[in-house]
DRENBALUM-515501 format. One record per residue (C-alpha): residue number from 0; residue in one letter; x, y, z. Coordinates in Angstrom, 3 decimals. Example, Ala and Ser with C-alpha at 12.3 -4.5 7.8 and 13.67 -1.06 7.14 Angstrom:
REM DRENBALUM-515501
atom n 0 | res a | X 12.300 | Y -4.500 | Z 7.800
atom n 1 | res s | X 13.670 | Y -1.060 | Z 7.140
REM end
This chain:
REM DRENBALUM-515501
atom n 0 | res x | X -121.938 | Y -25.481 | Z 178.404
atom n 1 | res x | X -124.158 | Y -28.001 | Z 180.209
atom n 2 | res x | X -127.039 | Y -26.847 | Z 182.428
atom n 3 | res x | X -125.603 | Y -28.318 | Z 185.198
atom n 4 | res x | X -122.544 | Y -26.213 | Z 184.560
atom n 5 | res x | X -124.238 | Y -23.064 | Z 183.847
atom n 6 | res x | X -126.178 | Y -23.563 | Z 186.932
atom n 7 | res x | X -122.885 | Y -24.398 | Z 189.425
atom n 8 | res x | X -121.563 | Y -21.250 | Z 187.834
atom n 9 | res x | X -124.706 | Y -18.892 | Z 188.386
atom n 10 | res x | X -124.987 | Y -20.280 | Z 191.734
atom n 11 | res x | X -121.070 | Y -19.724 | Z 192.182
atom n 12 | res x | X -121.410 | Y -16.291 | Z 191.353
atom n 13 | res x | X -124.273 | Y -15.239 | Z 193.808
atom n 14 | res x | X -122.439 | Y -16.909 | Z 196.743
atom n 15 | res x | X -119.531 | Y -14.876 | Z 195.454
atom n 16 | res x | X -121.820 | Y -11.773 | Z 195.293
atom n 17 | res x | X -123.172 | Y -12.351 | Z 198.799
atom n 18 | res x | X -119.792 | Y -13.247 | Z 200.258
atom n 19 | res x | X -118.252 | Y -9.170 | Z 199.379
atom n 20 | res x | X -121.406 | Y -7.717 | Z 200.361
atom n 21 | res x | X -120.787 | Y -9.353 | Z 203.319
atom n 22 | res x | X -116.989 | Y -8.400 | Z 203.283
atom n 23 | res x | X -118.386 | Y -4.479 | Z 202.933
atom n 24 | res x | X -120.579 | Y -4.578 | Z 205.597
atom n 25 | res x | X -118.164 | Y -5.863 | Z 207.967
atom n 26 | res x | X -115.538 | Y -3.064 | Z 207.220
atom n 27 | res x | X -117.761 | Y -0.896 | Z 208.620
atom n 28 | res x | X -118.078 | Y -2.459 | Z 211.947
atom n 29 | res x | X -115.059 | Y -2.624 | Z 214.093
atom n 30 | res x | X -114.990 | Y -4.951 | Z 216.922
atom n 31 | res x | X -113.021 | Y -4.742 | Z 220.481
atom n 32 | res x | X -110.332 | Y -6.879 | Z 221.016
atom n 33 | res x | X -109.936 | Y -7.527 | Z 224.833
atom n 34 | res x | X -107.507 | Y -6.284 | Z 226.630
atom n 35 | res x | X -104.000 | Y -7.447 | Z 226.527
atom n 36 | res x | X -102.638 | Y -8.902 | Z 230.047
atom n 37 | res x | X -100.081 | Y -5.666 | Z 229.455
atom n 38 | res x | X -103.061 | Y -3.343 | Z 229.560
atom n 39 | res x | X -105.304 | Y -5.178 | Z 232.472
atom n 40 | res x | X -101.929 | Y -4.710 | Z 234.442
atom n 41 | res x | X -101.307 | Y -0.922 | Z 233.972
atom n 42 | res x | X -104.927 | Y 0.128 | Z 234.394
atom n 43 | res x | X -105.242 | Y -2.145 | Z 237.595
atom n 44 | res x | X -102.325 | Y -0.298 | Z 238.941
atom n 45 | res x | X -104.133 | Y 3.172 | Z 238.068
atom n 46 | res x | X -107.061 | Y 1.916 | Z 239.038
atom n 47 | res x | X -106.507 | Y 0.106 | Z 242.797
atom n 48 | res x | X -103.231 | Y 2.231 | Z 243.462
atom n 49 | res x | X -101.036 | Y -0.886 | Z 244.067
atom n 50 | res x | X -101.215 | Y -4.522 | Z 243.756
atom n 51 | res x | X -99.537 | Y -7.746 | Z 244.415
atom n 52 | res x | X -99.622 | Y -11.176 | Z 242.512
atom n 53 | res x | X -102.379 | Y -12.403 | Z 244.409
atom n 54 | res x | X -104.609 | Y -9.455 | Z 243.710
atom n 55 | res x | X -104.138 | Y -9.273 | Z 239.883
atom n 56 | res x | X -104.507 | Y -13.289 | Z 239.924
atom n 57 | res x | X -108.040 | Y -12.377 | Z 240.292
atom n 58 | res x | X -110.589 | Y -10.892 | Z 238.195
atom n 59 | res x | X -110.912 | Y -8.894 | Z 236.510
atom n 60 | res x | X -106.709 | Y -8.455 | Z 236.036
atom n 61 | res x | X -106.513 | Y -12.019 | Z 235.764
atom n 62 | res x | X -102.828 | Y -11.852 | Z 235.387
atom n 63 | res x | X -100.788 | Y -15.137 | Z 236.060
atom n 64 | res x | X -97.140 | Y -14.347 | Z 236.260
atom n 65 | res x | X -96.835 | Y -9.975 | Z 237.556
atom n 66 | res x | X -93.765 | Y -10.240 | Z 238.465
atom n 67 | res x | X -92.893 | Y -10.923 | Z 234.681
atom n 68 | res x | X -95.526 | Y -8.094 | Z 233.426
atom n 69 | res x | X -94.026 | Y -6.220 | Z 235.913
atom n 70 | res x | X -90.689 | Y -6.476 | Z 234.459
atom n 71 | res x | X -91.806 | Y -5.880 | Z 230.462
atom n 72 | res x | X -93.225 | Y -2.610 | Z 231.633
atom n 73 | res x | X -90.408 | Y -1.801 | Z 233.591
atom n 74 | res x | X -87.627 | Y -2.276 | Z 230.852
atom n 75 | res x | X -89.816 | Y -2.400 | Z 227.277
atom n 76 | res x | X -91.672 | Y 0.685 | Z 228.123
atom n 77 | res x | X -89.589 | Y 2.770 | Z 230.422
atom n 78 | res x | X -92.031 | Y 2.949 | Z 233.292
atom n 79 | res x | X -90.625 | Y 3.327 | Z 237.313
atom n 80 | res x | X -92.496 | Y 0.821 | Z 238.857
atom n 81 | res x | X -92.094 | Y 1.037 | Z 242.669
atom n 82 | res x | X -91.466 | Y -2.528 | Z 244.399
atom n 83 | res x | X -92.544 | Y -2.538 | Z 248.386
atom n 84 | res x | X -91.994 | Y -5.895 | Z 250.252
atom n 85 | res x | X -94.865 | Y -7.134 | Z 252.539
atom n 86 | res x | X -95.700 | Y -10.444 | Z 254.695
atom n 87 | res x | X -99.058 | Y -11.762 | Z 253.894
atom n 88 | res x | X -101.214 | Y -14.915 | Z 255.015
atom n 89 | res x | X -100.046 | Y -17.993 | Z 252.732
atom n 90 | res x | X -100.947 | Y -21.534 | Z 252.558
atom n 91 | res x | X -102.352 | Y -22.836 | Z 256.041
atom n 92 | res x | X -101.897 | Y -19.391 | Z 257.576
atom n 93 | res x | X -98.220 | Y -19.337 | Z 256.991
atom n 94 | res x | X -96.568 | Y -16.013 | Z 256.658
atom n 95 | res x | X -95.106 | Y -15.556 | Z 252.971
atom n 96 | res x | X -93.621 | Y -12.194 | Z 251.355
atom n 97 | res x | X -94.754 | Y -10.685 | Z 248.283
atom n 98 | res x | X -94.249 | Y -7.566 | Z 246.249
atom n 99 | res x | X -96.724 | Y -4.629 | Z 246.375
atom n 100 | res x | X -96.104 | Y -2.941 | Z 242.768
atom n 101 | res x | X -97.442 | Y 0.731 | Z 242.134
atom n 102 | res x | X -96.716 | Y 3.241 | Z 239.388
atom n 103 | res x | X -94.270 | Y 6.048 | Z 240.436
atom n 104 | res x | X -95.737 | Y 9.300 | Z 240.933
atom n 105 | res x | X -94.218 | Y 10.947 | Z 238.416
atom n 106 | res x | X -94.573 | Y 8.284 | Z 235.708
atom n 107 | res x | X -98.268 | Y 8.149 | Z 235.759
atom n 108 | res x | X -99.012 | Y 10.815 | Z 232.831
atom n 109 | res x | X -96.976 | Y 8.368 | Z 230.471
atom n 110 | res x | X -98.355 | Y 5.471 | Z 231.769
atom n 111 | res x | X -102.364 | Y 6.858 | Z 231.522
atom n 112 | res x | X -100.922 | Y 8.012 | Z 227.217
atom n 113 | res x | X -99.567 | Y 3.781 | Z 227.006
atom n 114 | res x | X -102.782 | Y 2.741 | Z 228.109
atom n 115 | res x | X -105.030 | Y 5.065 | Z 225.365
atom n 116 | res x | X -102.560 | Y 3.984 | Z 223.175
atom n 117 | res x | X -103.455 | Y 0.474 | Z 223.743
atom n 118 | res x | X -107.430 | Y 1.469 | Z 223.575
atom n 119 | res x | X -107.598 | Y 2.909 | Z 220.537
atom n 120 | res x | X -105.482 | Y 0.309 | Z 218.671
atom n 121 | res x | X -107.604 | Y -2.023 | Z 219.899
atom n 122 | res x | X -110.779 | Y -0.165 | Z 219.337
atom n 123 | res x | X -111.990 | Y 0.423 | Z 223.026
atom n 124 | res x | X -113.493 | Y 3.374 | Z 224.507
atom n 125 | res x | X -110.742 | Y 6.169 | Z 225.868
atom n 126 | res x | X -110.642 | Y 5.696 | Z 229.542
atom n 127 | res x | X -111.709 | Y 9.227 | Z 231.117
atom n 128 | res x | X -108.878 | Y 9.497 | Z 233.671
atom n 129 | res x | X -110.522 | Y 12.144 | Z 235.715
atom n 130 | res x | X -113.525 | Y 10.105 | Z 236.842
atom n 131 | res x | X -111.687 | Y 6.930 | Z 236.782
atom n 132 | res x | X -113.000 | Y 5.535 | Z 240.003
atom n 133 | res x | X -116.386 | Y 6.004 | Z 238.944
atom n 134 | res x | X -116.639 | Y 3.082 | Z 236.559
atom n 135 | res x | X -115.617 | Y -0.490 | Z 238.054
atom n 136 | res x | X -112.484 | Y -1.772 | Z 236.803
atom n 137 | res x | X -114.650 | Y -4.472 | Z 235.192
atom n 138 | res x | X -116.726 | Y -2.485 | Z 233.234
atom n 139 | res x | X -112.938 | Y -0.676 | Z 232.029
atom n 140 | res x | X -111.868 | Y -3.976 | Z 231.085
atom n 141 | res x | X -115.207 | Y -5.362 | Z 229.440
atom n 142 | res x | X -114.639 | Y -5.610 | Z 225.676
atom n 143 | res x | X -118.420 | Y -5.861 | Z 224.654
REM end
């Protein structure tokens, strides 16, 4: 073997070497994956009581299309999702209707178990449900 060889190979096998020492050390850190649109939804509803598409449009929901996250939590994971219709100021003061969504009553136990189901496949921090309110909805939803 040539000493350029040997030398492409020795240097091969330390970048090898470093590369799965690297490989370990990250298996021991797990990062947080944000929050899926699913889960902003939910714990905005917890969180603010009710909501409408022009509240979760904004941060830190920042959900596009409720009516449609509305509907997968509604028929993909059972949840009674109340529906109240209300007039609201629209585009040059114009009156326009939207939906007010909240979480039935009696569905909010199952809905507080999807959302720490969501958190600890992800890798978040359990959401303590009895001092909700006391963290910002922001600081629920920050991933860091």
């Amino acid at each position: 073997m040539t000493d350029k060889n040997k030398a492409t190979q020795q240097g091969g096998q330390s970048i090898n070497n470093t590369h799965n020492n690297c490989n370990q050390n990250n298996t021991k850190l797990t990062t947080v994956k944000p929050a899926s649109q699913l889960e902003r939804v939910l714990l905005g509803l917890l969180y603010s009581g009710s909501m409408t598409c022009q509240e979760a449009e904004k941060l830190p929901v920042k959900a596009r299309h409720l009516n449609s996250v509305i509907s997968d939590l509604a028929h993909s994971y059972n949840l009674e999702i109340l529906r109240e219709r209300e007039k609201a100021p629209g585009y040059l003061g114009e009156t326009c209707h939207l939906i007010r969504y909240s979480v039935h009553q009696h569905q909010q136990a199952k809905a507080r178990q999807l959302i720490d189901r969501w958190r600890i496949k992800r890798h978040a921090v359990p959401v303590v449900w009895i001092a909700l309110r006391s963290v910002s909805l922001e600081k629920l939803l920050k991933t860091a």
